[in-house]
C-alpha positions as CSV (number, residue, x, y, z in Angstrom):
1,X,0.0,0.0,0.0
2,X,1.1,3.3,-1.0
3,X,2.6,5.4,2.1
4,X,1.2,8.6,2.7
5,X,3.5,9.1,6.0
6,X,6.7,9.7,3.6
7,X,4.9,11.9,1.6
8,X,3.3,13.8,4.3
9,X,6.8,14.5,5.9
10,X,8.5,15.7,2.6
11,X,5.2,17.9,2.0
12,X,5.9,19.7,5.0
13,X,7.7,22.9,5.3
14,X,8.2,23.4,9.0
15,X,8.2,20.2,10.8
16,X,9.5,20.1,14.3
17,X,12.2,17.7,13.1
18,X,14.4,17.8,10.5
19,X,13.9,15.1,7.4
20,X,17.4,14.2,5.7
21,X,17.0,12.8,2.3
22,X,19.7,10.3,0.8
23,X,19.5,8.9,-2.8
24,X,22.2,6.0,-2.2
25,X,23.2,4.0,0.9
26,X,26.4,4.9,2.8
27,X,25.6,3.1,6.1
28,X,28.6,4.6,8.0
29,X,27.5,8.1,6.5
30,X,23.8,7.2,7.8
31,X,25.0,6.3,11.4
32,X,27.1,9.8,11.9
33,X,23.5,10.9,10.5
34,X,21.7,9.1,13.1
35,X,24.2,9.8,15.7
36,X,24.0,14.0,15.1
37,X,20.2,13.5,15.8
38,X,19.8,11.3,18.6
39,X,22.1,14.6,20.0
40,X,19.7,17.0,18.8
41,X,16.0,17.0,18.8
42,X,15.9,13.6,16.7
43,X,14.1,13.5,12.9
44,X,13.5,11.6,10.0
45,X,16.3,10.0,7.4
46,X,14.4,8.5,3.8
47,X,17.0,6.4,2.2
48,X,16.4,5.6,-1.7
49,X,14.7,10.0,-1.9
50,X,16.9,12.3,-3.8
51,X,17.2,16.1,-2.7
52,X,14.4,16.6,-5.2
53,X,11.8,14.1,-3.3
54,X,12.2,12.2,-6.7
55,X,12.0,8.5,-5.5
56,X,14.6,6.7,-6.9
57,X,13.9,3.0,-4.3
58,X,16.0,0.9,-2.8
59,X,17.6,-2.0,-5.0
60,X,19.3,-3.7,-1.6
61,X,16.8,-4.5,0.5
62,X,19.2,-6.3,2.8
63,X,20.6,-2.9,3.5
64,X,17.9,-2.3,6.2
65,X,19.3,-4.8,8.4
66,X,22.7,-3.4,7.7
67,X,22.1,-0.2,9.0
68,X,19.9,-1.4,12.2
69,X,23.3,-3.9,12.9
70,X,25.2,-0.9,12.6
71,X,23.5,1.2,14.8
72,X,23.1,-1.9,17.2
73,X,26.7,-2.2,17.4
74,X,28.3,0.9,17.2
75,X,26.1,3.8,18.2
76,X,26.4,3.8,22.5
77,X,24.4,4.5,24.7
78,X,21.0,2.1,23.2
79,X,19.6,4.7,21.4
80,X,15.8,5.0,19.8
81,X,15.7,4.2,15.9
82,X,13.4,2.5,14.3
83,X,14.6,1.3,10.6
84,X,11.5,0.3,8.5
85,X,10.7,0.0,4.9
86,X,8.2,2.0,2.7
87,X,6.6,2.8,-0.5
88,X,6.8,6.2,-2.0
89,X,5.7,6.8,-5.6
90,X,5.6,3.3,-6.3
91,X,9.1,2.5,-4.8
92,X,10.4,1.0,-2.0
93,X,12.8,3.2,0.3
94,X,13.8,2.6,4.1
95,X,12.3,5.5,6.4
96,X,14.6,5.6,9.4
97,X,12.8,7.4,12.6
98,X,15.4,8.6,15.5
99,X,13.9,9.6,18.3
100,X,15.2,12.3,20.6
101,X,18.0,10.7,22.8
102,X,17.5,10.2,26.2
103,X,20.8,10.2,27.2
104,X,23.2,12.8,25.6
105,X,25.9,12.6,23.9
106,X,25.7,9.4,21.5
107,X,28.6,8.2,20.0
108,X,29.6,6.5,16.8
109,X,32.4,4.0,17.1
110,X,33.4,6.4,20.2
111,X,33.3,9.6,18.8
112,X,30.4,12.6,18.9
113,X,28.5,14.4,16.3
114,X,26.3,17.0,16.0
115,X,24.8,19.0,13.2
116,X,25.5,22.3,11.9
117,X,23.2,23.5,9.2
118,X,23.7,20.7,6.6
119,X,26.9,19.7,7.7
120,X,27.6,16.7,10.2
121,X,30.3,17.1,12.3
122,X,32.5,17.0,15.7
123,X,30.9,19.0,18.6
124,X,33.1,21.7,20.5
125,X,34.1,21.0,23.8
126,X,30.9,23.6,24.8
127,X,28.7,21.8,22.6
128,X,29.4,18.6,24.5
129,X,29.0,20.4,28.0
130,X,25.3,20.9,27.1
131,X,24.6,17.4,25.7
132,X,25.7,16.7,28.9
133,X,23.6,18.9,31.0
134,X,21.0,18.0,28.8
135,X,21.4,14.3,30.3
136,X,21.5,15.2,33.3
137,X,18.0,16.8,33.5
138,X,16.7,13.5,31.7
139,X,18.4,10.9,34.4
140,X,16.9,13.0,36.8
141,X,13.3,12.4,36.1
142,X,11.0,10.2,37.6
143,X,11.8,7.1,36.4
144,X,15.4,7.0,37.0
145,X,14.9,7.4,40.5
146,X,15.8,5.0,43.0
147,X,12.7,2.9,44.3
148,X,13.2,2.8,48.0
149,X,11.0,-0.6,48.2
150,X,12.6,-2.9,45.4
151,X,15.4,-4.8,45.1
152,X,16.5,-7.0,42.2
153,X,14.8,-10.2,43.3
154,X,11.4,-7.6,43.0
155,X,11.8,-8.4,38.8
156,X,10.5,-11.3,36.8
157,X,13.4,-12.6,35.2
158,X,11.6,-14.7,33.1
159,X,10.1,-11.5,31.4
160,X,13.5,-10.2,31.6
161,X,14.8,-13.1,29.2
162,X,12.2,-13.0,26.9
163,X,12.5,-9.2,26.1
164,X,16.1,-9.9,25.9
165,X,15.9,-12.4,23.6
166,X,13.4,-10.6,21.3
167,X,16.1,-7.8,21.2
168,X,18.5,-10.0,20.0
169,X,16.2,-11.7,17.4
170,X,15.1,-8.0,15.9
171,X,18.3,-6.7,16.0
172,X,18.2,-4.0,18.3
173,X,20.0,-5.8,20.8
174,X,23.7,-6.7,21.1
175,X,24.2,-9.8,22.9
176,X,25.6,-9.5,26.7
177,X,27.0,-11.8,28.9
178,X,24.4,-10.1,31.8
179,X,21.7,-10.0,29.6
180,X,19.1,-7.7,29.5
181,X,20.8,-6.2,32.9
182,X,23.4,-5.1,31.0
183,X,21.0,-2.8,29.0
184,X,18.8,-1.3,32.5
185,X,22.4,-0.5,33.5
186,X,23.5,1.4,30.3
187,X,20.0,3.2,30.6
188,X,20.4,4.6,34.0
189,X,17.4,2.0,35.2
190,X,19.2,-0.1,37.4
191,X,22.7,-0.1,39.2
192,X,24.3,-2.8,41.7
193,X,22.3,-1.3,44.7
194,X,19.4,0.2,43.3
195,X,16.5,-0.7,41.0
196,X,15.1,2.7,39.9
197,X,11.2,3.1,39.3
198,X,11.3,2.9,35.6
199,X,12.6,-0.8,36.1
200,X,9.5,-1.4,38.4
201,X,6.8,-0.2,36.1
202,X,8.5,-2.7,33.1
203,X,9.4,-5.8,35.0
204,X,8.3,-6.1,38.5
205,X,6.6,-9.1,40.5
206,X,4.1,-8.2,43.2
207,X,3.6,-4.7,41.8
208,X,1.5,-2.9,44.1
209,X,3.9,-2.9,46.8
210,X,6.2,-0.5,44.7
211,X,4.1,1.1,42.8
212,X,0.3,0.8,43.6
213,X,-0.6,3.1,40.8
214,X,0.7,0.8,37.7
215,X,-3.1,0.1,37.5
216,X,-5.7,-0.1,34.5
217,X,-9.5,0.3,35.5
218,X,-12.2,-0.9,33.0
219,X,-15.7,-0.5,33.3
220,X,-18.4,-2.1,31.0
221,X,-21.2,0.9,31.0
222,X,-25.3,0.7,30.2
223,X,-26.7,2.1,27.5
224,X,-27.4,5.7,28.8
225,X,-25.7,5.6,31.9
226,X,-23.4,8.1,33.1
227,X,-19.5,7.2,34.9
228,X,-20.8,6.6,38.6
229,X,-23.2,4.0,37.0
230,X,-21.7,0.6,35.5
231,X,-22.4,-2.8,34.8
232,X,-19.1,-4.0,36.1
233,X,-16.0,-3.1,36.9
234,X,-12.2,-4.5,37.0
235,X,-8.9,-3.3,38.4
236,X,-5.7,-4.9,36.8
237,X,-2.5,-4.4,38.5
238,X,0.6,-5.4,37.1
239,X,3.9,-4.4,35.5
240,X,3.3,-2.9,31.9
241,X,4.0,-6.1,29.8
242,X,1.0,-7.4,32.1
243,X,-1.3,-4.4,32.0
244,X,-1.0,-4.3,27.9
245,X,-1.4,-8.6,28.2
246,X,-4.2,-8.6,30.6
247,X,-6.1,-5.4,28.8
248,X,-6.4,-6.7,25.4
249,X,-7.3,-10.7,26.9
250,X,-10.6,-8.5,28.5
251,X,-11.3,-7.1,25.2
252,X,-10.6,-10.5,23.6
253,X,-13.4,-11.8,26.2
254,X,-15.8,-9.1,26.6
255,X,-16.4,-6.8,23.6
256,X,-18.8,-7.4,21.0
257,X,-18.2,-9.4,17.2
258,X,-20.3,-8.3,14.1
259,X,-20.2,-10.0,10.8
260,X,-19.7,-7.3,7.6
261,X,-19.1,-7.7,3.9
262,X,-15.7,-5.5,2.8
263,X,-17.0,-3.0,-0.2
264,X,-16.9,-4.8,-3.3
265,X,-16.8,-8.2,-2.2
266,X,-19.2,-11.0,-1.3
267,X,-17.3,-12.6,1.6
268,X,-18.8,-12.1,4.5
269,X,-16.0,-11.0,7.8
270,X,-16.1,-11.5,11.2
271,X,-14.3,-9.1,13.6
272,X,-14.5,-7.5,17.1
273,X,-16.5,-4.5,16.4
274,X,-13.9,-2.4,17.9
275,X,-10.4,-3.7,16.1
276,X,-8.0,-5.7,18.1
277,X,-4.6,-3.5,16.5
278,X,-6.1,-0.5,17.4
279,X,-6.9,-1.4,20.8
280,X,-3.6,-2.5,21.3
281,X,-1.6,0.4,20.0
282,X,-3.7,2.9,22.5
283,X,-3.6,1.1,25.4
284,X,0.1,0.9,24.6
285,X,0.5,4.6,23.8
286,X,-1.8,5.3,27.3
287,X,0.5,3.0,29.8
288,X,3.6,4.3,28.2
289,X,3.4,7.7,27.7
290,X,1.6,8.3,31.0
291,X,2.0,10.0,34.1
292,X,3.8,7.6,37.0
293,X,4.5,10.3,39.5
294,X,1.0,10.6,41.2
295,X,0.8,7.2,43.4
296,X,-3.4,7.6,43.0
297,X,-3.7,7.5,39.6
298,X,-4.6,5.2,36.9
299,X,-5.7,4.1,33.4
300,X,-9.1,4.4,33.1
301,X,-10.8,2.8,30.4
302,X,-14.5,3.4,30.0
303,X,-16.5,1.2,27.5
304,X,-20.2,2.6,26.4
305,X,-22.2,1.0,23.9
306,X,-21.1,3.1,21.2
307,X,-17.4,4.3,21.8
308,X,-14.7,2.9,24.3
309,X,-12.8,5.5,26.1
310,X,-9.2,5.2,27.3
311,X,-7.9,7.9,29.3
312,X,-4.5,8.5,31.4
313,X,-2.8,10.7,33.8
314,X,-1.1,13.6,31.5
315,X,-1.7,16.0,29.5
316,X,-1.5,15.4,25.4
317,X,1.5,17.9,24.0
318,X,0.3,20.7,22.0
319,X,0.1,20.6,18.1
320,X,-0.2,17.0,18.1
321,X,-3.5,17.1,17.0
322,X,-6.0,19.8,15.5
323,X,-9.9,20.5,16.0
324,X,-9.4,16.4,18.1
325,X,-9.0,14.3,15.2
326,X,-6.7,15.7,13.0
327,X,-3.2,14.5,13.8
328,X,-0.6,17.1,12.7
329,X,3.1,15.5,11.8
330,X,5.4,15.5,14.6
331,X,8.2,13.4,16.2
332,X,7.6,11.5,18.8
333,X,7.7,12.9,22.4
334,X,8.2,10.8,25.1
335,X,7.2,11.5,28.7
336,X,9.1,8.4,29.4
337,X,12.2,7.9,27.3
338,X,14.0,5.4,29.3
339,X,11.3,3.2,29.8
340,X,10.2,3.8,25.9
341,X,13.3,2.1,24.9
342,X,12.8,-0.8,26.6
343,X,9.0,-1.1,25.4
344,X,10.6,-0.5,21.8
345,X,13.3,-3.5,22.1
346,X,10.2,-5.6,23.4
347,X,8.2,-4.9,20.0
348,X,5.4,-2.6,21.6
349,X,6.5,0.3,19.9
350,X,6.8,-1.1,16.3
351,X,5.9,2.3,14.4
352,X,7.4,4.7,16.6
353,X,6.3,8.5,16.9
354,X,3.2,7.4,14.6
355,X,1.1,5.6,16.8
356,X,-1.9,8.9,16.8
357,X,-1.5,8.4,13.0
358,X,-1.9,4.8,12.7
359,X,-5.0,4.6,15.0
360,X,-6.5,7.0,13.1
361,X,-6.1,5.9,9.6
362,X,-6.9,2.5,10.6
363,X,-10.1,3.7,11.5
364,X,-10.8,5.7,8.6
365,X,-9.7,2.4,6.9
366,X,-12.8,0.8,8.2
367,X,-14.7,3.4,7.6
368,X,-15.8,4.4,11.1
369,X,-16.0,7.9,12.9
370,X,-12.6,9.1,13.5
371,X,-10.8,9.1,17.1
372,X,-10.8,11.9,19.0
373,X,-7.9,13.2,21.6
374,X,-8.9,15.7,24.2
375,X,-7.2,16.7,27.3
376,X,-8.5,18.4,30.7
377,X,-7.8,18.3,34.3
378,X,-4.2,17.0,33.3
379,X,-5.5,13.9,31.4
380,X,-5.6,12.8,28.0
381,X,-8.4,10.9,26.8
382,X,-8.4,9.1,23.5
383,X,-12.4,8.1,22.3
384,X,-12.6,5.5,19.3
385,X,-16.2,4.8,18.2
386,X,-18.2,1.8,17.3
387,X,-20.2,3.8,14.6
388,X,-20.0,4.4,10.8
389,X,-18.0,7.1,9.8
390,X,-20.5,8.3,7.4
391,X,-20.1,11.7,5.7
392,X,-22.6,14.2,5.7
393,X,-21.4,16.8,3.2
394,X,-22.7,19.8,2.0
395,X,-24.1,20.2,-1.3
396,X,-21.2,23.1,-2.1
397,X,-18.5,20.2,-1.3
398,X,-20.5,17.8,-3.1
399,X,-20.8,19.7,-6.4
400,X,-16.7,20.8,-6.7
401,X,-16.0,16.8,-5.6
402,X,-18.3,15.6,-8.7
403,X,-16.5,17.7,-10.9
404,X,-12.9,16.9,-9.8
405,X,-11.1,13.5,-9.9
406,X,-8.8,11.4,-7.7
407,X,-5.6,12.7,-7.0
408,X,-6.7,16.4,-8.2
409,X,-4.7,18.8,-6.6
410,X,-6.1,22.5,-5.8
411,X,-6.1,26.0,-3.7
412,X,-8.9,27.6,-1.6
413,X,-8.6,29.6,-4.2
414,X,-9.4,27.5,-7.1
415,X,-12.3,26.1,-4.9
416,X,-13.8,29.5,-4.2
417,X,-13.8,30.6,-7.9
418,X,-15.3,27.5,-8.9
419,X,-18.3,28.3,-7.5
420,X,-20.9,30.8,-9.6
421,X,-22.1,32.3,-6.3
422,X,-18.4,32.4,-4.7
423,X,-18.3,31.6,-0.9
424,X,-16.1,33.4,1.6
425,X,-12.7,32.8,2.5
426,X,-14.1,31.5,6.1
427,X,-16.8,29.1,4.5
428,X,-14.5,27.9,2.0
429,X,-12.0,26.8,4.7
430,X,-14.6,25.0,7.0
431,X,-15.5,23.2,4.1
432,X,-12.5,22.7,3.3
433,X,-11.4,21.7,6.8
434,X,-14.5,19.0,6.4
435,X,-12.6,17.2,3.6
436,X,-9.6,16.8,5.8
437,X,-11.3,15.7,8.7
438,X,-13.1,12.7,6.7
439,X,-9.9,11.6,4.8
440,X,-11.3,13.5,1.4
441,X,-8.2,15.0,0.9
442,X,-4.4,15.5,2.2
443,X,-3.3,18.1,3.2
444,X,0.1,19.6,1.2
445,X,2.7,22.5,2.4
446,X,1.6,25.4,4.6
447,X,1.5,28.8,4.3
448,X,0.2,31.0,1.2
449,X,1.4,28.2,-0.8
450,X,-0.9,25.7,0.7
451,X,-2.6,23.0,-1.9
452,X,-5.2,19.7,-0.8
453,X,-5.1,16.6,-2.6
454,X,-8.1,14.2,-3.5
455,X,-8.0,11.0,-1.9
C-alpha cells in the first residue's frame, strides 16, 4: 500500500524535526547521521529520496538490516531508531525514525556528532557540555529514581529473558553476557544497589507494593448511563507487559463481534467490532506515555455502547492534533524515554512516533467515525467509536468533488472561484477543513502556498 507518512513528511515545510534525504546508501555516513540527531531533537532519514523528493527506491533490500546492525553495534548509549521500509511513488525506500536521545551525547564508534546547518560534524568542547547537561535533566526524572521498596529479586526474570531475547532476534540488541541487565544498567534504570522506578513499572513481581498506581480500570457501562453508574467493573494491576497482556485478553473476552461484507466483495467477515490492532496500540501509547509520578492514579478505560474510552494521567503535548481528530506530523515525544526504549526492544512500539497516526487511519480504513484526543484536568483521553464514519457533506463540497477527480490537486482559491455564487474565505475553509477531517483530501505544504489533494 502506498505510504502517505513519507509523503506527508516531505510535504511539510516546518516540521518540528528535520527530514534528511539520501539517494544511495552509505551506512557509516547514515550512522554519523543518526548519531547528530539522537544529540539534537531527533528527525527523519528516507533512504532511496533524492534532494528533489524524486524517489529513486532501494535496490538492496538487505541494507535495512545493515544499517539497524550498525547502529546496534556501534552507536552507544542504546539509542531509539526505528529502521523500517516504505513505499513512496511506487518504490520501495527505508524510512529511518530517531527519536530524541534520552541520554546525551551518542557516540559513533566512540566519537560525537552533531549538526551544523547541513553539515555533520565533531561537537566543541561547549557543545558537548550541554549534551551533557542535557542528560543530566533526563536521568533526573521520575523514572530513574531509585525505588526505595525494590530490590533485584522484586523483577520477573523470566520476562526479563524474553524481552532480551526478542532484542536479539530483531536486531536491536547486542548480545551481553548479563543480559538484558546489562541494558537497564546502560540506561540509567538499574545499578548494583538500586533498581530505579522505571525498572519497576516494566518488569516487577508483586507490583502494588512498589508502585500501587501501575493500574488499568475498566468499566463495562449501560446504555445511557453516566460514569458513577456501571455494569461491572475491573482493576488490573501489574507491571506494563501485564497491563498491555491482561487489557487486550478483557477485550478478547468481553467486547462485541459483528459480521460485515468488505465494499466490493461478497465474503462475508467476522471481527471484534472495535479492532484488536487499534486497541492494542492505545492502550500501549496510554500506559507508556503516561504520568507515574502521582501514586493515586490510573488508566481508566470506559467502554459505552457506542465508543470505548481510554484515558491516562497527562496531559497530550500541543500541536499534536488539531480541531481532536486531525493529527498534525510531529516526532515522537516521550514522557518516558528510558522506559520507551525498553517497550521499543520488546516490540510494543513497532511504528514509533506514529502511533496517533496509525489509530486514526486504521479507523478511517474501516470506515468508522474518526478518534478523538482531548485533554483536561491534566489527562488525555483518547475516544474510538463503534459507529460508521459516514459523511454528511454539504451540497457546495458535493458539487466541486463531482467535478474533480482522484488525485486532483487545488487551492482555496481554485475552490472559491469554482463556484458561480463564490463563498467566503471563512466558509470555504470549513469546508474545506470537512474534507480533511473525513480523509477527502491531504493536506500539502503550509502557508500561502498551501494546496489539498483528492484522496
Amino acid at each position: 500500500m502506498e505510504s502517505s507518512f513519507v509523503e506527508m513528511l516531505l510535504s511539510q515545510k516546518h516540521l518540528p524535526s528535520p527530514v534528511e534525504c539520501v539517494s544511495r546508501p552509505n551506512t557509516e555516513k547514515i550512522a554519523k547521521s543518526i548519531c547528530a540527531l539522537l544529540n539534537a531533537q531527533g528527525g527523519w532519514v528516507i533512504i532511496g529520496v533524492d534532494d528533489k523528493y524524486d524517489s529513486i527506491g532501494i535496490e538492496d533490500l538487505g541494507i535495512e538490516k545493515e544499517i539497524q546492525s550498525e547502529i546496534t553495534n556501534n552507536i552507544f548509549p542504546m539509542p531509539l531508531v526505528y529502521v523500517q521500509r516504505e513505499s513512496y511513488k511506487n518504490k520501495i525506500v527505508i524510512l529511518i525514525t530517531v527519536i530524541k536521545g534520552s541520554l546525551p551525547p551518542y557516540s559513533y564508534k566512540n566519537k560525537y556528532y552533531v549538526n551544523r546547518g547541513d553539515v555533520v560534524t565533531s561537537p566543541s568542547s561547549d557543545e558537548i557540555s550541554r549534551l551533557m547537561r542535557d542528560s543530566f535533566s533526563i536521568k533526573s526524572g521520575w523514572e530513574s529514581i531509585a525505588n526505595l521498596y525494590a530490590d533485584k529479586d522484586s523483577l520477573n526474570g523470566d520476562l526479563m529473558n524474553k524481552v532480551y531475547r526478542q532484542g536479539i532476534s530483531s536486531g536491536r540488541l547486542a548480545k551481553s553476557d548479563n543480559g538484558l541487565y546489562s541494558i537497564l544498567s546502560e540506561l540509567q534504570l538499574l545499578d548494583s544497589y538500586e533498581v530505579k522506578n522505571g525498572t519497576v513499572v516494566l518488569f516487577a513481581e508483586n507490583i502494588r507494593q512498589y508502585l500501587p498506581q501501575c493500574r488499568v480500570r475498566i468499566q463495562l457501562m449501560s446504555k445511557g448511563k453516566t460514569a458513577n453508574q456501571f455494569d461491572d467493573s475491573i482493576t488490573l494491576e501489574g507491571n506494563i507487559f501485564t497491563l498491555l497482556d491482561e487489557t487486550i485478553a478483557y477485550f478478547k473476552e468481553r467486547l462485541p463481534r459483528q459480521s460485515f461484507f468488505l465494499e466490493g466483495k461478497t465474503t462475508r467477515m467476522d471481527d471484534y467490532i472495535y479492532p484488536l490492532d487499534v486497541l492494542d496500540e492505545a492502550v500501549s501509547n496510554a500506559l507508556i506515555h503516561r504520568d507515574y509520578s502521582d501514586s493515586l492514579d490510573e488508566v481508566t478505560i470506559f467502554i459505552y455502547t457506542d465508543k470505548i474510552e481510554i484515558s491516562n494521567p497527562g496531559r497530550l503535548p500541543e500541536k499534536l492534533v488539531k480541531s481532536k481528530n486531525e493529527v498534525l506530523p510531529h516526532g515522537s515525544i516521550l514522557r518516558n524515554p528510558l522506559m520507551a526504549e525498553m517497550f521499543y526492544i520488546a516490540g510494543e512500539m513497532e511504528k514509533t512516533g506514529r502511533g496517533m497516526a496509525l489509530i486514526s487511519t486504521r479507523m478511517r480504513e474501516l470506515g468508522r467515525k474518526l478518534p478523538e484526543w482531548t485533554s483536561s484536568n491534566n489527562r488525555t483521553t483518547l475516544s474510538i467509536f463503534s459507529k460508521s464514519g459516514k459523511m454528511t457533506l454539504n451540497e457546495r463540497v458535493e458539487h466541486f468533488l463531482g467535478s474533480r477527480s482522484k488525485g486532483h490537486v487545488f487551492s482555496k482559491a481554485e475552490y472559491i472561484e469554482f463556484f458561480e455564487k463564490q463563498p467566503s474565505k471563512i466558509t470555504a475553509q470549513n469546508d474545506i477543513q470537512s474534507m480533511l477531517s473525513h480523509g477527502i483530501c491531504e493536506k500539502i505544504g503550509n502557508g500561502p502556498s498551501t494546496k489539498y489533494r483528492i484522496n
